[in-house]
Each structure stands twice: as C-alpha cells, then as structure tokens.
C-alpha positions in Angstrom: 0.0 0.0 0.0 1.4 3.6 -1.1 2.1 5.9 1.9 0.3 9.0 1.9 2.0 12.1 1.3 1.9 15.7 1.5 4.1 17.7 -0.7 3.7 21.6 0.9 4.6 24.7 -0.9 6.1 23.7 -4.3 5.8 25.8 -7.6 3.9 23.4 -9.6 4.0 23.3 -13.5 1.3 21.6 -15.4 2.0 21.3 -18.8 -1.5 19.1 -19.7 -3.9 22.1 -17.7 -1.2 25.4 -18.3 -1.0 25.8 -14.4 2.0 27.3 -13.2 1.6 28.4 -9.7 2.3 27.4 -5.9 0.7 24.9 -4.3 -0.2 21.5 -2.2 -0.2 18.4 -3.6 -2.0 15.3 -1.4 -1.2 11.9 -3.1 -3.3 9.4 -1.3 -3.4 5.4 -2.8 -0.9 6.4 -5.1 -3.1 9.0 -6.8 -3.4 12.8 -6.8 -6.0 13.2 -4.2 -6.3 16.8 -3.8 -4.1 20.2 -4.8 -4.7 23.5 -3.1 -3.0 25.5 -0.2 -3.2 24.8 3.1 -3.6 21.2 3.0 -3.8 19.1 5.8 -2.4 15.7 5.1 -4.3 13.5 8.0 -1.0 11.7 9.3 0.6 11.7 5.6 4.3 12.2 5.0 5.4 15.6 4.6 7.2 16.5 2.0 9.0 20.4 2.6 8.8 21.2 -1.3 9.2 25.5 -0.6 11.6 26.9 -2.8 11.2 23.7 -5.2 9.2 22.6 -8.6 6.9 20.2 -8.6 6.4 18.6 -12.4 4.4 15.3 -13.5 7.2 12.9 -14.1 9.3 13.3 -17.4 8.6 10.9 -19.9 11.6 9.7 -22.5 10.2 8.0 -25.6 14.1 6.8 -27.0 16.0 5.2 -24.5 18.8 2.0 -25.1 19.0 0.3 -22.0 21.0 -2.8 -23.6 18.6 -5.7 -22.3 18.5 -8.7 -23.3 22.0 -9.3 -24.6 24.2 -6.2 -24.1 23.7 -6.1 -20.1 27.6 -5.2 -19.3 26.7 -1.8 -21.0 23.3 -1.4 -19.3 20.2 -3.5 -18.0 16.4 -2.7 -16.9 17.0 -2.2 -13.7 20.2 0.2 -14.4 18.7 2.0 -16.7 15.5 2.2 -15.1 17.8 3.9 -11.7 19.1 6.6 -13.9 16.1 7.1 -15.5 14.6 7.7 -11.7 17.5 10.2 -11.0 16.9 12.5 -14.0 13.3 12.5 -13.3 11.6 10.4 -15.7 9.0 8.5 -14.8 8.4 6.5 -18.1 10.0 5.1 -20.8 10.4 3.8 -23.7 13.5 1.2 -24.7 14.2 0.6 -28.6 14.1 -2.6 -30.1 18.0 -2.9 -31.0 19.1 -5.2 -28.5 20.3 -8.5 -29.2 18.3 -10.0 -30.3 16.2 -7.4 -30.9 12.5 -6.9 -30.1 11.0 -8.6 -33.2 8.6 -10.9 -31.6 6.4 -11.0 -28.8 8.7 -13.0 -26.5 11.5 -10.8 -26.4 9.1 -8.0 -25.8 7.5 -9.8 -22.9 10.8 -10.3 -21.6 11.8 -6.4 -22.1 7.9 -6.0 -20.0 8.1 -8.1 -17.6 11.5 -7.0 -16.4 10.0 -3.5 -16.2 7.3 -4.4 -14.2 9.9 -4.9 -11.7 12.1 -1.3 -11.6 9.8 1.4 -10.1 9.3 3.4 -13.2 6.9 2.5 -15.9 9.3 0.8 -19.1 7.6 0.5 -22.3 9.1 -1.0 -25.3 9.0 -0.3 -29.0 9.4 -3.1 -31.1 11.3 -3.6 -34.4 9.5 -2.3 -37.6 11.1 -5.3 -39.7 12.3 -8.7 -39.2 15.9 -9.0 -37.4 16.3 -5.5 -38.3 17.2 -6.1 -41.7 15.4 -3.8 -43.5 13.7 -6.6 -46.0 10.3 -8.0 -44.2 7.9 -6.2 -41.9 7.4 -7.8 -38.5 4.2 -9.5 -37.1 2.9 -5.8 -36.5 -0.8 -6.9 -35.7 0.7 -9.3 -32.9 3.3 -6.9 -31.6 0.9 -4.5 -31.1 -1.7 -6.3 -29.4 1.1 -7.1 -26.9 1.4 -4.2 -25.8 4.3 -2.6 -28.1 4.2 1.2 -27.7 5.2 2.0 -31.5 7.7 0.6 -34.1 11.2 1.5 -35.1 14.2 -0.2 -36.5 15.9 3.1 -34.3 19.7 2.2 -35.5 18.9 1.4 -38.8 17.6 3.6 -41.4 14.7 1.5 -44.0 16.3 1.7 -46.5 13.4 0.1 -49.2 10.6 2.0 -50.2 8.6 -0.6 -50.3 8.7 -2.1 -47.1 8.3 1.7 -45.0 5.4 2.2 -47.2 3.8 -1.0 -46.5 5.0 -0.6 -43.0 3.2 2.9 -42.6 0.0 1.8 -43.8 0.1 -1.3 -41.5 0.7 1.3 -38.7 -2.1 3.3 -39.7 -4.4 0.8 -39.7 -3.5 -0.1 -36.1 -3.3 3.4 -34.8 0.3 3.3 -33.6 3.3 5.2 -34.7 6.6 4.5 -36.1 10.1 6.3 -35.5 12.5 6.7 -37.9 16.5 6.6 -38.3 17.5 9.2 -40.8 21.0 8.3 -42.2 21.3 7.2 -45.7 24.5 5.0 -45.7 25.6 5.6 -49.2 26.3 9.3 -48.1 28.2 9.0 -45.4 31.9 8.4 -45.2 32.3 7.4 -41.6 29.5 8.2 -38.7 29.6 9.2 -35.8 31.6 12.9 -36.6 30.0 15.9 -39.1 31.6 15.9 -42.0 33.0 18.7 -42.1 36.0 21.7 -40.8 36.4 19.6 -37.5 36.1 15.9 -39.6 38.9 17.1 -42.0 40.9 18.5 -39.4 40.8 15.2 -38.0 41.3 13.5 -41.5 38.6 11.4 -40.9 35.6 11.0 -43.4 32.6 12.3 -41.8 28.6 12.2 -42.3 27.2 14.9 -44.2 23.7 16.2 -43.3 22.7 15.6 -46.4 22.8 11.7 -45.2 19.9 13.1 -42.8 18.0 15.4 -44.8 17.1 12.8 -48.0 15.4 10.4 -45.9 14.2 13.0 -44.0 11.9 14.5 -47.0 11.3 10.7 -48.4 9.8 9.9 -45.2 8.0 13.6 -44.9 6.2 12.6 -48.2 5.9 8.8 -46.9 4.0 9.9 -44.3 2.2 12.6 -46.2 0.6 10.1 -48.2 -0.3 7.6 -46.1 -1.5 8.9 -43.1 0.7 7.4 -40.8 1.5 8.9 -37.5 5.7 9.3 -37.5 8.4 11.2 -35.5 11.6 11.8 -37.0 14.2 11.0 -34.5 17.3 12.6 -32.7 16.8 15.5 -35.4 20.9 17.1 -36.1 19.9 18.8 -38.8 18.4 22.1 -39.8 17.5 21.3 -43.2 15.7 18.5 -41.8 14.2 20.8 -39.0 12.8 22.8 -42.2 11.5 19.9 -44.0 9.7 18.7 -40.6 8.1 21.9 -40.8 6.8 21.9 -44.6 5.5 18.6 -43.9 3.5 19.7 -41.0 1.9 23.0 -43.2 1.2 20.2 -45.8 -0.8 18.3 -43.3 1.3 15.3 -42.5 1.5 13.8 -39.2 4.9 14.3 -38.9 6.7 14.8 -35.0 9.9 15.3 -34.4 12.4 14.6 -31.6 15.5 16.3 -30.6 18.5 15.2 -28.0 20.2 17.8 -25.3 23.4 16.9 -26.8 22.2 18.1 -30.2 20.8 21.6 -29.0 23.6 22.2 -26.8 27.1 21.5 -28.4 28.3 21.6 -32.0 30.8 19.7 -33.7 33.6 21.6 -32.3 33.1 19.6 -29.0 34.5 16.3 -30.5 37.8 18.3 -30.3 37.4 18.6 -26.2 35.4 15.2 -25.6 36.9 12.9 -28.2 34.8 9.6 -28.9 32.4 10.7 -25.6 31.0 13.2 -28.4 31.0 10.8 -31.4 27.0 9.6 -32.0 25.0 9.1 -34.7 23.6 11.5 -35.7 26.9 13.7 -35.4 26.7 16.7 -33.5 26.9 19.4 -36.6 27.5 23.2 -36.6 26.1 26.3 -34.5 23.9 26.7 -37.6 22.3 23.4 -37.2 22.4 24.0 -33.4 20.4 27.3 -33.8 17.7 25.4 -36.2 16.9 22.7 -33.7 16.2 25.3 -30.8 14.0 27.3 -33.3 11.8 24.2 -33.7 11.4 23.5 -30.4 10.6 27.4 -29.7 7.8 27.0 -32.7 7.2 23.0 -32.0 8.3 21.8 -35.2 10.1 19.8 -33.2 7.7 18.5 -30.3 10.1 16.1 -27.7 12.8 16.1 -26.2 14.5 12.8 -26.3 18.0 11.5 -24.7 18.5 8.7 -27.1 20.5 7.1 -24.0 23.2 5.2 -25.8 25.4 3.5 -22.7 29.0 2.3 -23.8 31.5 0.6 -21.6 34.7 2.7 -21.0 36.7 0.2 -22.9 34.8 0.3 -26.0 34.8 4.1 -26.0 38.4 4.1 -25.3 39.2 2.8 -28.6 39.9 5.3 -31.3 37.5 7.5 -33.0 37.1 4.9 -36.4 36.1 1.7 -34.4 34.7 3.5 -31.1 31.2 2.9 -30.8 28.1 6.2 -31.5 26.6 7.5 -28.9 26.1 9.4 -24.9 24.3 8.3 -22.0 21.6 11.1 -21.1 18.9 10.5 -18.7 20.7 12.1 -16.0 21.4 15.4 -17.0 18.5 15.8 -19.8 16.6 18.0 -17.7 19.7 20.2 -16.2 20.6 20.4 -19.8 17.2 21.7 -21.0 17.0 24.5 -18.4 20.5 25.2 -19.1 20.6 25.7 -22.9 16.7 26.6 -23.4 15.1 27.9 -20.1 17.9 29.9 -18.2 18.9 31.9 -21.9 15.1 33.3 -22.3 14.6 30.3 -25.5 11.7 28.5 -23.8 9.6 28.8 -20.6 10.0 25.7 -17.9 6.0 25.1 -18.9 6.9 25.0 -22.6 10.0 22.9 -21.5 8.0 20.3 -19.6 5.5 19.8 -22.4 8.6 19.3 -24.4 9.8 16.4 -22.0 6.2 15.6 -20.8 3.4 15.8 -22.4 4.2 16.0 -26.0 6.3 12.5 -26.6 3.0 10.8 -24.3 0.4 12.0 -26.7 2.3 10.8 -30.0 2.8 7.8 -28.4 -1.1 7.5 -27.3 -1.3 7.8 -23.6 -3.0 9.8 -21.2 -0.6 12.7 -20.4 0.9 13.0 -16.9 -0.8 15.9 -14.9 -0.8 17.2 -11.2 -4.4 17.5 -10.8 -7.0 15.6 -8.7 -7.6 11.5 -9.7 -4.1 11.4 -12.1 -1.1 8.8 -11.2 1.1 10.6 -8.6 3.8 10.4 -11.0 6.0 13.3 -10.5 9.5 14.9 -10.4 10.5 17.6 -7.6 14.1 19.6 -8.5 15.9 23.0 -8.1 15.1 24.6 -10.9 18.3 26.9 -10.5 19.7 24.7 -8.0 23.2 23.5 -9.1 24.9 20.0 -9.1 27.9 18.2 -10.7 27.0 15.5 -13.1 28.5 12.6 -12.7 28.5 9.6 -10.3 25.8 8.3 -12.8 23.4 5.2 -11.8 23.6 4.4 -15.3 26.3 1.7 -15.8 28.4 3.9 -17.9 29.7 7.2 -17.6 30.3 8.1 -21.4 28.6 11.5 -21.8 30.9 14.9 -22.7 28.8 16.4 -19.9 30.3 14.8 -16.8 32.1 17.1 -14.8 29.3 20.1 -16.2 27.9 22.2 -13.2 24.3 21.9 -14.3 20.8 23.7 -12.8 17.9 21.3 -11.8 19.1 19.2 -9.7 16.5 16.4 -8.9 15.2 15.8 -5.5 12.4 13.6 -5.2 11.1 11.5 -8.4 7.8 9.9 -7.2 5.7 7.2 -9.2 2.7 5.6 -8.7 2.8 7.5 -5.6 6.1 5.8 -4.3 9.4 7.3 -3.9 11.8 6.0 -6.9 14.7 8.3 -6.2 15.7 10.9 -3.4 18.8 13.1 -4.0 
C-alpha cells in the first residue's frame, strides 16, 4: 500500500492544464487526491517542497537500455535507476538489442522486467524482421502485446517498399513508427559531421545531407499515407525545415530532438573525443540554432536523450572503431534548463510539455498531470539549483557532460505514488 504524502509549498507546472503556480499536492493510494494550499495531510508524510518545482514525471520515448543481450553496458533495472535520477517516470527502450525486439517473447521479456524497476518501461518493437530492413514484422501481434510503437531506431529502412507498406500497416492499427534518418551511401564514416572539425581530423565524416534525403522521403511517406511518424534525434536544420513543410502540408509528422544536439556543436568532438562521437553527429552552431527554433515554434515536439550507454573500454578505442553515442537520462533536464530555459529560448511550462506531455500523446497515452484523480507520477528539483553530473546510476559514464555544473538538480522522483529516487 502507497504511503500517503503531503508535498507543501512547491511551484507546480502543469503542462496538460497550463498551471503554473504554488501549491499543495496530497497523493493518497498512489493517486493525486487533492491540490490546493493549506492542506492538511491527515498523518501523511510531509514532503517540505518551498523553494522547489513540482512537475508530473518526465517521460523519455528513445532510450537503449541494452537488455537482453548487451547487459555489461546497461540493464532494466540500471537504466531504469538513472532514468529515476533524472526525473523520468516513463519510458520507452528501442528494439536494438540482441536479439532485438522482433517478436512477442523478447518484448514480454523487455515488459516483464520493467514491471519490476519502479518506473513504468515500455518497449518499442522492431518495424522489420531481425532488423534487416527486407520483411515487416508481425505488427498486428506486436501491437496487441502491448508494443508502444515501431522503429528499426539504429537502422535507417532503406526500401521503399517495405516503410510504405510498414506505414500503412501502422495506420491501420493506430500506432506510430520512429525513424532513423542516415542514408548509408552518403556518409563516409558516422559518428563525426563531415566537415571543418572531420577534415581537421582526416577522418571521413557524415554529411547532413545523409539526414536530410530520408528525411523529406519519409516527410512525403507519411504525407501520403496517413501514418503517424516522428523523425528521431533530429541534427539537422535542413531537416528541422522539411519537418516543418511537412507539417503546413498536413502530415502527421513529429519530431524529436537530443540535449546533446541543442547544446554542443561539432567543435566539441575536439574537447570530448569519442564521448562526443554519436550518430547523428553533433553538426555546426547553424544546425544547433535550427533545432532550438523548432522547439521554440514546435516543429520539433520532444525532447528525447537517445540514452546510448557504452562501456569505457569500448569508448576508449579510437575515433574509427569507437562505438556512436552518450548516455543522457541524467542530465536531460539540467541540460534543458541550461541551454533553453535559463537563456530566455523557452519557458520551464513549454520545457515540460517538451519532456512531458508532447512525446505521451504521439505515443497515445493519457498525459501525466498534477491534478485531482491522475497517477502521482511526479519529479520535484531546483530549478536553479546547481549539481555536478556525474556519479551516474547508469552503468556507464560516457557523456561529454560529466564534470558540467548543471541547474535542476533532482530531489524527489515519485511514481505511482512511491518514492523512486531521493537526492
């Protein structure tokens, strides 16, 4: 049975009703029982929350947390710990693992674990068969299992064919797929921009032209069928432009972008080495300055991490064989104040539909909010309050941003009316 709580005094932001105001919040049963000031709780735990925000719980919908198969990088529980620590409340694993999440065992099995962390962990499953790009999964069954959408996240689709046959399927079922945008033939070697920083490193690069083509296909794929799709971890601003034609068109077209993406450039793989080599590459201030545009206009609608944990040894190798990609549930929301809140970009309400609301609704759920009869799901931080990253739960520690002196530190991250983390 959930304890009762009282959470006094916070500054609560809503981003479902637009409330942004101090309050009481009285979880009772593990729902929101009552909001208001001067609450009396009735022998519930108090929590001191003056000075504090109160938020529903952040929601990630692109996560890798390595399980089944890869578990010395991460596992469910890990990654369910750090998820807890930044905040987040729910999310949702890809379907890369090994093997991947291409049938409805291997998604029980990513469930079922989840059942058991805390936090609520969805899944995604695979959009085609081992990942290959060449046969659609058993949709119809994946989905009646309880997949939360379908994604080959990884992997671009490369056929025609099998997206369009994919996105019709998806229609039909009223579930959306996420797409991989980088076209292989274009790019000389991932994981860098190809460009001033990728020659000075005489190393081939990917050009965000390998974004942007599958980018419009896809625009125009969705267009015409219907289908509900979100272009993921969005690097580039020609792609942030054709996100937003294909919205005026009509298409039901979303868009998700990383912290690492709208806060450093390619410059940064000079400082952080392979720790900012990821695919998509980080590309220039140009790109940078597109991305936070469409999240100031909503082009782009969510704020992903695309938490990609690496063992130090593998990122230790050099930049040609090291593997893509930054673990990020930790500091996403530090990160999103600091680069989009504190410089004016954003408000901390538009910033928590961003990481909140937005990525539930494209994925079909009932949005987290702090009002009377909703799941106490919910995140309490510092807004300006400042803490070191670092010391991650996450097995692995590959980010450029440890070390970074970071606002919003986390303090309580409640779910289902239980306490998940306390910092």
């Amino acid at each position: 049975m959930c304890e009762d709580m009282l959470i006094r005094g916070a500054r609560v932001v809503d981003p479902v009703t637009g409330f942004d105001g101090v309050e009481d919040i009285l979880i009772r049963g593990g729902v929101i029982a009552q909001t208001g000031q001067g609450l009396t709780g009735g022998g519930a735990r108090i929590i001191d929350a003056r000075g504090l925000t109160a938020a529903p719980g952040l929601m990630d919908g692109h996560v890798h947390f390595r399980d089944p198969g890869q578990t010395w990088k991460e596992d469910i529980f890990t990654g369910a710990a750090a998820a807890a620590r930044g905040g987040f409340t729910t999310v949702i694993c890809m379907a890369n693992t090994v093997p991947p999440v291409d049938n409805v065992d291997t998604l029980r099995y990513v469930q079922k674990k989840g059942e058991q962390t805390g936090i609520h962990v969805l899944s995604a499953a695979a959009l085609t068969k081992g990942m290959q790009g060449s046969e659609l999964t058993d949709m119809e069954e994946l989905e009646a299992a309880g997949a939360a959408a379908f994604t080959d996240d990884g992997k671009p689709v490369m056929d025609e064919r099998i997206l369009l046959a994919g996105m019709k399927k998806a229609g039909q079922l009223g579930i959306p797929i996420s797409l991989h945008e980088e076209d292989p033939a274009l790019i000389g070697a991932p994981g860098v921009n190809q460009g001033a920083v990728s020659r000075s490193l005489d190393y081939a690069g990917a050009p965000a032209a390998a974004e942007d083509v599958l980018t419009a296909r896809d625009c125009m794929l969705a267009l015409y069928t219907g289908a509900r799709i979100c272009i993921q971890h969005i690097s580039s601003g020609t792609s942030v432009e054709l996100v937003r034609l294909a919205k005026k068109l009509g298409a039901d077209v979303h868009a998700e972008a990383t912290p690492h993406h709208f806060t450093l450039t390619q410059e940064a793989v000079l400082r952080y080495g392979t720790n900012a080599r990821m695919n998509p590459p980080l590309r220039t201030q140009e790109d940078r300055r597109k991305i936070i545009e469409g999240l100031m206009d909503g082009t782009i609608d969510m704020i992903v991490t695309d938490h990609a944990p690496h063992s130090r040894q593998e990122k230790e190798r050099p930049m040609q064989s090291a593997p893509s990609g930054i673990t990020g549930l930790e500091t996403s929301l530090g990160l999103g104040i600091r680069s989009l809140v504190q410089p004016g970009y954003i408000s901390l309400l538009k910033l928590m539909q961003l990481m909140s609301r937005n990525p539930a609704e494209f994925y079909g759920m009932i949005p987290g909010s702090i009002a009377e009869g909703y799941p106490a799901d919910l995140v309490i931080f510092g807004e300006n309050e400042e803490w070191t990253a670092g010391d991650f739960a996450s097995k692995a520690s590959n980010s450029p941003f440890a070390g970074w002196t970071l606002p919003g530190r986390v303090h309580y991250t409640i779910c289902g009316g239980e306490i998940v983390y306390r910092g």
